[in-house]
C-alpha positions in Angstrom: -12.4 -9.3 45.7 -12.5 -6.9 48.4 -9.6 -3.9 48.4 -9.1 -5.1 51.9 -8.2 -8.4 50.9 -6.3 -7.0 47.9 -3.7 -5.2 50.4 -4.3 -6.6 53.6 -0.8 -9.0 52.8 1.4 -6.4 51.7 4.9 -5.4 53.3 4.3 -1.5 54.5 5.0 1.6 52.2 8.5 2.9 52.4 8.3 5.4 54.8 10.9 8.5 53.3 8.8 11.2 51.9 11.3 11.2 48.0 9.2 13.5 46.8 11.2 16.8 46.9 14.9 14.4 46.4 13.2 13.8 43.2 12.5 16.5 42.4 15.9 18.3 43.4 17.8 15.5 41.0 15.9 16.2 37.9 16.2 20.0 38.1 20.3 19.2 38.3 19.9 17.0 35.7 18.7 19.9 33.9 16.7 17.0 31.7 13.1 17.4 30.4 10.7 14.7 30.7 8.7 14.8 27.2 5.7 12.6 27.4 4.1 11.5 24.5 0.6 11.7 25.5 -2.4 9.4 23.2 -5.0 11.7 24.9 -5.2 14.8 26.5 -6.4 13.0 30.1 -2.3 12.6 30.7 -2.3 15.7 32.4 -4.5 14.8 35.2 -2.0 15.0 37.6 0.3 18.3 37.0 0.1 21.9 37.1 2.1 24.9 34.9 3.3 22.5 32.7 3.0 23.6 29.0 1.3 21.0 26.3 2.6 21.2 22.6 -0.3 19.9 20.1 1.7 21.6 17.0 3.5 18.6 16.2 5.8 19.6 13.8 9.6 19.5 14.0 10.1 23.1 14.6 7.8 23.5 17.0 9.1 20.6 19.0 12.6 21.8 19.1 11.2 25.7 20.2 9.5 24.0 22.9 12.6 21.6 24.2 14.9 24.6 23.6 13.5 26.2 26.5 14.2 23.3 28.7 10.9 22.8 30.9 11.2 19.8 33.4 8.2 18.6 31.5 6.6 19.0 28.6 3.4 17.4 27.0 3.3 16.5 23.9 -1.0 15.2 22.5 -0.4 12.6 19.9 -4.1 11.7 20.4 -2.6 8.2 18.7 -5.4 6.1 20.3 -7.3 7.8 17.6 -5.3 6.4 15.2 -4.8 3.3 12.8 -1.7 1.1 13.5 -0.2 2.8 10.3 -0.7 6.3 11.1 0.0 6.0 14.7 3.8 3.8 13.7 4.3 6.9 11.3 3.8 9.5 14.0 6.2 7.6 16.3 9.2 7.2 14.0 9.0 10.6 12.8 8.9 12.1 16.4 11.7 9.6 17.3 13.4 11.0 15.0 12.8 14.4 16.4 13.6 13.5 19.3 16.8 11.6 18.8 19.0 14.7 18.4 18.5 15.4 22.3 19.0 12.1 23.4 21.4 13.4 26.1 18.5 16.3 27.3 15.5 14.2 27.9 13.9 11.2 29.2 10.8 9.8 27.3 7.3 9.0 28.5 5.1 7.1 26.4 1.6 8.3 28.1 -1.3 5.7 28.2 -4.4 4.3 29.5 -5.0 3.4 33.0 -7.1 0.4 31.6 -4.8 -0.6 29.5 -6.0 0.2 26.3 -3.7 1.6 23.7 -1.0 1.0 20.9 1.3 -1.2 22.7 3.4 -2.3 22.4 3.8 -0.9 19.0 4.4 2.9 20.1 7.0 2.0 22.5 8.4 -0.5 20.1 8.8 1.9 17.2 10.0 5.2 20.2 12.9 2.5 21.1 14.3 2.0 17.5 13.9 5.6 15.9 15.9 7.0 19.3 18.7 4.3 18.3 18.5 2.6 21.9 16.9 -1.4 20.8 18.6 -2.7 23.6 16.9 -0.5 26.7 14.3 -2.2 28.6 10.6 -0.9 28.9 9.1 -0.4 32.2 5.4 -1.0 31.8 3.8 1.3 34.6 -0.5 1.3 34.1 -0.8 2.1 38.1 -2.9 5.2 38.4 -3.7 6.6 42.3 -6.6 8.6 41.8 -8.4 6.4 39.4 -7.8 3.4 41.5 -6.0 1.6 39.2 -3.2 -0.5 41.3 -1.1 -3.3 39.8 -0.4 -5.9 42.8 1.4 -9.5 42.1 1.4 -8.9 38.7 -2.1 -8.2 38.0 -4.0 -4.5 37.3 -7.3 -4.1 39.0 -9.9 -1.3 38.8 -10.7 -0.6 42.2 -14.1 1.3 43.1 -15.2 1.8 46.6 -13.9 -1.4 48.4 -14.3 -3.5 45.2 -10.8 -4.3 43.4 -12.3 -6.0 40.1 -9.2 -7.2 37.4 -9.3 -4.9 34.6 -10.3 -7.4 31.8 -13.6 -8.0 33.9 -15.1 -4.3 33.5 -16.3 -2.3 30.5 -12.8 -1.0 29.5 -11.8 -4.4 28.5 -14.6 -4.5 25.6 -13.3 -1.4 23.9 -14.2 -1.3 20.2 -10.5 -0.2 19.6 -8.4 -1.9 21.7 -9.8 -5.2 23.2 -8.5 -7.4 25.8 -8.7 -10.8 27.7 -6.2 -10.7 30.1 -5.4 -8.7 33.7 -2.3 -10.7 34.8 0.4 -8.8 32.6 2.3 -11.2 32.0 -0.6 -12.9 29.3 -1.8 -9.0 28.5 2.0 -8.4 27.1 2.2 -11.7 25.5 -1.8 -11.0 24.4 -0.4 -7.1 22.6 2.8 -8.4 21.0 3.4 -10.1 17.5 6.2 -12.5 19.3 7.8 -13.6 22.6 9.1 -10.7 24.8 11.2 -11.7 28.0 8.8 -10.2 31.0 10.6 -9.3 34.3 9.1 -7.7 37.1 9.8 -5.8 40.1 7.6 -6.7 43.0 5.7 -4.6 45.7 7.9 -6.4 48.0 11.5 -5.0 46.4 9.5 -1.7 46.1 9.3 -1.4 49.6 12.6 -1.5 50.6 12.9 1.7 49.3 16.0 0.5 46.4 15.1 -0.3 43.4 18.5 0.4 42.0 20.3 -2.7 41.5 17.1 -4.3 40.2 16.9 -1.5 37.6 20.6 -2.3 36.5 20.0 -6.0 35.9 17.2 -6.3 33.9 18.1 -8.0 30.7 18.2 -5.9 27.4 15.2 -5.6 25.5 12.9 -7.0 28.3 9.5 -5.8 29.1 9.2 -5.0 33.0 6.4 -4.7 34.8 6.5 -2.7 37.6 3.8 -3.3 40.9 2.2 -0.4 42.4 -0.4 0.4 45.4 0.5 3.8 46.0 2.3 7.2 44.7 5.2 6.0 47.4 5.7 2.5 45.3 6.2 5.1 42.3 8.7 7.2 43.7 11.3 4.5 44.9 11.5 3.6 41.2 11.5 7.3 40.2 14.6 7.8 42.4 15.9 4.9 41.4 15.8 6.1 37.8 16.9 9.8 38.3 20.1 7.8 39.7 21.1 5.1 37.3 22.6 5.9 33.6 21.1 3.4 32.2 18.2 4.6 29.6 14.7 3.0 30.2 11.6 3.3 27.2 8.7 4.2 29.9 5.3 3.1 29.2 3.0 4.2 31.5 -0.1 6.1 33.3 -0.4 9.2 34.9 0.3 9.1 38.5 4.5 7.7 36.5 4.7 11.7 35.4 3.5 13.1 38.4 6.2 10.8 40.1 8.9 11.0 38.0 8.8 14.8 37.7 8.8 15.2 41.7 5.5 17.2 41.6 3.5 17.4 45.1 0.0 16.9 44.5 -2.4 20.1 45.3 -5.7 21.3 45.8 -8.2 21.6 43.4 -8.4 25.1 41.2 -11.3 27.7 42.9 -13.8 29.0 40.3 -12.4 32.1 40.2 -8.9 30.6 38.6 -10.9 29.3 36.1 -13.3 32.3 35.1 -12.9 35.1 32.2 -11.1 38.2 33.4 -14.1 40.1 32.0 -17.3 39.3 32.8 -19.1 37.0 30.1 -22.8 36.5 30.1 -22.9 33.6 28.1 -23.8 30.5 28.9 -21.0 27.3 28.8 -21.0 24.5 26.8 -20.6 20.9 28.2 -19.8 18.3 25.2 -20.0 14.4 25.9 -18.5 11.7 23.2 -17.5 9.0 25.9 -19.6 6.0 25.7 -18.2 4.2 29.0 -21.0 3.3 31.5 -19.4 5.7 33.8 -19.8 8.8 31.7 -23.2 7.6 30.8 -24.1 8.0 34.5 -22.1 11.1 34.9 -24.0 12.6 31.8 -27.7 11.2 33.5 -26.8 12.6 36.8 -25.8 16.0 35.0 -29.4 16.4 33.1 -31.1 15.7 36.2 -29.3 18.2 38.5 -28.8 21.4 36.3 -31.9 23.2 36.0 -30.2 26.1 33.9 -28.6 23.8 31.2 -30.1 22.4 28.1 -29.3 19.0 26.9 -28.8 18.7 23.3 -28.5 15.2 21.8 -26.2 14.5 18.8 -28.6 11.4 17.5 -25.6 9.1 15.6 -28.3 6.9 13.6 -29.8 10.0 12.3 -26.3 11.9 11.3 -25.2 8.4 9.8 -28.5 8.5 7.5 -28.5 12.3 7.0 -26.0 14.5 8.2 -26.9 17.7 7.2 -30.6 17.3 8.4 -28.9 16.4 12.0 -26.6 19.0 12.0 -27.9 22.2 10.7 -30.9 22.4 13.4 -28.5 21.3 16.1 -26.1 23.9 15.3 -29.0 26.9 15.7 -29.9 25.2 19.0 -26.4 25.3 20.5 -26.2 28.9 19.4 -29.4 30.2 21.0 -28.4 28.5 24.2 -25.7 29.8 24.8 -26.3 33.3 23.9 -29.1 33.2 26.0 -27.1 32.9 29.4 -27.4 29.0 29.5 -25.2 26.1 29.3 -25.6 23.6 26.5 -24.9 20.0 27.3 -23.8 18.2 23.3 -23.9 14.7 23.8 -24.1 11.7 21.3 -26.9 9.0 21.8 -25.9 6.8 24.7 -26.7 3.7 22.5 -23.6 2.3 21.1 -23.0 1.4 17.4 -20.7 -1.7 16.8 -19.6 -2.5 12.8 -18.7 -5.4 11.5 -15.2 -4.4 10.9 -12.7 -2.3 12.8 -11.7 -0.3 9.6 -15.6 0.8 9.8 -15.8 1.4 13.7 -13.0 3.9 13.2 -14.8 5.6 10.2 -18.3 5.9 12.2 -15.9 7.2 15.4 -14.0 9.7 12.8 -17.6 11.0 11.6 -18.7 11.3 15.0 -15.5 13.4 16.0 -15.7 15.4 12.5 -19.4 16.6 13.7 -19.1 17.3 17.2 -16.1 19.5 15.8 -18.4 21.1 13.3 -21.1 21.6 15.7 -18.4 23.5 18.5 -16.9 25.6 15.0 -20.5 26.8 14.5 -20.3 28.2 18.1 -20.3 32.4 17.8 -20.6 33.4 21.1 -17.6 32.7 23.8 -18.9 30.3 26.1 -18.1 31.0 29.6 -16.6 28.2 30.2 -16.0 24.7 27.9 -15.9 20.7 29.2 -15.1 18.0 27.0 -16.1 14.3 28.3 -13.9 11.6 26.9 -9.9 11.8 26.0 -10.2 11.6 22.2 -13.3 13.9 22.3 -11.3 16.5 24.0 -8.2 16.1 22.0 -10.7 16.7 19.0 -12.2 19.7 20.4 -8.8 21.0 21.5 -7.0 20.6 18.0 -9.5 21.1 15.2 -12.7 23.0 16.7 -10.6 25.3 18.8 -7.2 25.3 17.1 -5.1 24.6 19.8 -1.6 24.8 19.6 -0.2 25.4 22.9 -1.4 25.6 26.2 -1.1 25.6 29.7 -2.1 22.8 32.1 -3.8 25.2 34.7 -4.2 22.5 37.3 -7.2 20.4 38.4 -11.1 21.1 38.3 -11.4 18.3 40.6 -9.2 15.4 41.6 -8.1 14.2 37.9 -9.7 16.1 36.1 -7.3 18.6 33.9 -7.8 22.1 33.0 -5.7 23.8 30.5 -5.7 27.9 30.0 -5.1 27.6 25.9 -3.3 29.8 23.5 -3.9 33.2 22.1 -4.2 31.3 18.4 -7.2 29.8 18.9 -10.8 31.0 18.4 -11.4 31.6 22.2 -8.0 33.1 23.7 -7.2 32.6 27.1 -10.4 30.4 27.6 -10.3 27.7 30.8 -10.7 24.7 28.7 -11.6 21.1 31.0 -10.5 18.1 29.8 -12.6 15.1 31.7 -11.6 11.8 31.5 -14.3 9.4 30.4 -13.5 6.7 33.6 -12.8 9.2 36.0 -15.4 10.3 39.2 -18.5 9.1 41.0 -22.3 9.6 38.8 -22.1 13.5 40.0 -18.6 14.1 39.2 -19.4 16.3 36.0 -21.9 17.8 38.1 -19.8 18.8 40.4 -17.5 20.8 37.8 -20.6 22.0 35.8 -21.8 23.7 39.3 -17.9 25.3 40.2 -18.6 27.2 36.9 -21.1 28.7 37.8 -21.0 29.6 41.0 
């Protein structure tokens, strides 16, 4: 299908800009919206917000103390087994729970609907003792061209709308699925029958949302239609308004919405470089296998004449780690001390075990050596990408001991970078966070050549 013939039908945006009114009624709400993010890629669409990765219940109660309209905090749960991800959620529900009347939670997901759901929202809506609230299930992302129209989520590229469970993301090893019409993907997720609602493009916009909000039946799932950031806000407002408490599964562009944040430009090199000058070279590390990364990776080697690509080889580390690792470790170091950029990335060929128990273990070897490899880094690199969410959330927790940090802004449309903490091995270090589906085949050359300009 054409994205002409996708939206040519629909009723016209409402026209209001609700941007700043949203924004106005969360600051008097004096509220923070926490999101529970499953990889780092949530925050693609904000700026000065602060990201907690120090899960722990002090550290979670420091950071809500200080009341920030948002705050982020990196589960990385879509690395995770059901059993560690349903322990994570009832012990930060439980966190949580005591400031049930100071916050409004986002569970933060995949545009392509891959994820622990509806497990995570499940398990969020029974350890913050509200079973009865409704969940409003919101995978709509602008930038990404992900819109959900008559009930169905499509991945739009160029003026081709495709339904999500016809391209690549649908075959994840992790989280498989069969269905684009909601509806049968909700039904498809859960362990038993789950009332679905909806709330139509059509009701959207009207620009009043509110008494559909206010009638939906306890414990429903709702999915919610969305072409546009505009379709978002009339349900943001709506929300901001009503007392009613919601369980929010959704996307990025929903935070961006909710929290009334305008978009803006993306960050100039120079907001991104090393107050001193550094000499180093940077260091460019790819673990996403989608086709999209693949190209962006291809494109990258063929257009970077001062970079050096270095392949991880995952056959070899399976059969001998310490033979792959050791020589790849000297090469990354000699790269990058001598003024050029290293470019890590695993072999594009992708492993599939018979079992998911031993998919996650090759994926958790995989993410143990790529951290390794970036520990064995001495020098500072000028400047550090990570390709893939779980990659990134990797690098940003173990290899660089991230605890804090600060979402900077954008490197290019959706494509986070964070300024990270004074505890980590490279203080004060422009980190970028790229999303494994996000941008055209040059994309990641595009960011590779703003850093060094």
């Amino acid at each position: 299908m054409t994205t002409f013939e996708l939206l040519s039908n629909l009723p016209p945006e409402f026209e209001k800009d609700l941007v700043s009114e949203i924004h106005d009624l969360l600051r008097e709400s004096k509220k923070t919206l926490v999101i529970l993010d499953d990889d780092p890629t949530g925050t693609q669409t904000v700026f000065d917000v602060p990201v907690l990765t120090d899960l722990s219940a002090q550290s979670i109660k420091d950071a809500i103390d200080e009341a920030p309209p948002v705050l982020f905090l990196l589960t990385n749960s879509r690395a995770l087994t059901v059993e560690q991800t349903t322990e994570l959620h009832q012990r930060l529900g439980d966190i949580l729970k005591e400031y049930q009347d100071d916050i409004i939670v986002i569970s933060r997901s995949d545009s392509t609907l891959r994820g622990h759901f509806p497990l995570e929202t499940n398990l969020l809506r029974d350890a913050l003792g509200i079973p009865e609230s409704p969940t409003l299930f919101i995978p709509f992302f602008a930038a990404g061209g992900r819109l959900t129209v008559a009930d169905t989520h499509y991945v739009v590229e160029g003026d081709t709308a495709t339904p999500a469970h016809l391209t690549p993301f649908a075959n994840d090893n992790a989280f498989p699925f069969s269905h684009s019409y909601l509806p049968d993907y909700i039904a498809e997720k859960s362990s038993g029958p789950v009332d679905v609602q909806s709330i139509s493009l059509e009701e959207l916009r009207t620009g009043d949302v509110s008494e559909k909000i206010a009638a939906l039946p306890a414990s429903s799932t709702c999915i919610v239609n969305a072409a546009s950031i505009t379709d978002l806000n009339v349900l943001s407002l709506a929300l901001l308004k009503s007392d009613r408490r919601f369980i929010i599964r959704s996307a990025a562009s929903f935070v961006q919405s909710l929290a009334g944040i305008v978009s803006r430009p993306p960050l100039d090199p120079w907001q991104m470089q090393d107050l001193d000058p550094n000499p180093n070279g940077g260091l460019i590390i790819v673990g996403s296998h989608v086709p999209k990364t693949s190209a962006q990776l291809t494109h990258l080697i063929e257009n970077a004449p001062n970079a050096v690509p270095l392949e991880l080889n995952i056959p070899a580390l399976l059969e001998n780690p310490d033979d792959t690792l050791f020589p790849l470790s000297a090469k990354l170091n000699q790269t990058i001390e001598s003024g050029k950029t290293a470019i890590l990335f695993t072999s594009r060929d992708r492993i599939d075990a018979p079992s998911e128990a031993e998919n996650l273990a090759i994926s958790q070897t995989i993410s143990r050596s790529l951290v390794s490899l970036v520990q064995s880094v001495v020098a500072r690199p000028s400047f550090l990408i990570a390709k893939g969410g779980i990659t990134s959330s990797h690098i940003a927790t173990d290899a660089l001991g991230v605890k804090q940090a600060m979402v900077l802004g954008q490197i290019l449309p959706s494509v986070p970078v964070w300024t990270i903490g004074n505890e980590t091995r490279h203080p004060g270090l422009a980190y970028v966070i790229f999303p494994g589906n996000v941008g055209g085949d040059d994309a990641l050359t595009q960011a590779y050549q703003k850093l060094t300009s």
